[in-house]
N, C-alpha and C positions, 0 to 999 in steps of 0.2 A: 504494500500500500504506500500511501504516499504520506501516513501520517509521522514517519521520521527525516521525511527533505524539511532543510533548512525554508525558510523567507527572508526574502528579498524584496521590501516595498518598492512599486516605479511611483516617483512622484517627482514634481516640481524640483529644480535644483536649488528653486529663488526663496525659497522657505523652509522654515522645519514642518512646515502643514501642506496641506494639500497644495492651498490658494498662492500663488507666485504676489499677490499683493499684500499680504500680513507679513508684513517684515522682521527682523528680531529675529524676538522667543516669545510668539503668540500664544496668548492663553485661553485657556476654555473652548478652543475649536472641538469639531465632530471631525473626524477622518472618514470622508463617505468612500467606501470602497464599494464601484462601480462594475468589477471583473476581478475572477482570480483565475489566472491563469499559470499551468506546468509546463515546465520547462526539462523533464525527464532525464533528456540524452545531457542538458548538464549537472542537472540532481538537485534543483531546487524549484521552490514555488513563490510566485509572486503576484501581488494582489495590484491590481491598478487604482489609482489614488488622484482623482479630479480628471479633468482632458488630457489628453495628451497621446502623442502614437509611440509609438516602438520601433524601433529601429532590428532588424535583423543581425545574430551573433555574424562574424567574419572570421573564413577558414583561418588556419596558421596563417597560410601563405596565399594571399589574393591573387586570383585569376587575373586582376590583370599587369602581374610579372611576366605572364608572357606572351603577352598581347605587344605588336610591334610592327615596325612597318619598314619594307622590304625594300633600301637606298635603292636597290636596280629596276626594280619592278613599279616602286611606290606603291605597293599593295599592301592594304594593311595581312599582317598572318596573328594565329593563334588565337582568332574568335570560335572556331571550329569546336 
């Protein structure tokens, strides 16, 4: 099951609260969490906390190291 993966809150950077406009160390807020979502293949779970999207994790090593383009030809290679 999944009740021994860590959490991981996604929220605003701009605050310790949900809201990116209560500045500080606002007090008395609610934390409305809108979605929880798993994250399995990396071993934890995270709740999402106000708007916001999500960016996708990135292999070791990015695809586009070898995306490149070919001085003789001028064709780009390595989208294949």
């Amino acid at each position: 099951g999944f009740n021994d993966l860590p959490i991981c809150m996604a929220k605003t950077h701009l605050s310790l609260s949900h809201d990116p406009t209560k500045k500080g160390e606002p007090k008395g807020f609610v934390v409305p969490i809108r979605e929880v979502r798993a994250s399995i293949g990396a071993g934890f779970i995270y709740p999402l906390l106000g708007t916001m999207t999500t960016m996708p994790g990135l292999p070791t090593r990015p695809c586009f190291y070898d995306i490149d383009i070919d001085p003789e030809t001028e064709e780009i290679v390595g989208l294949s």
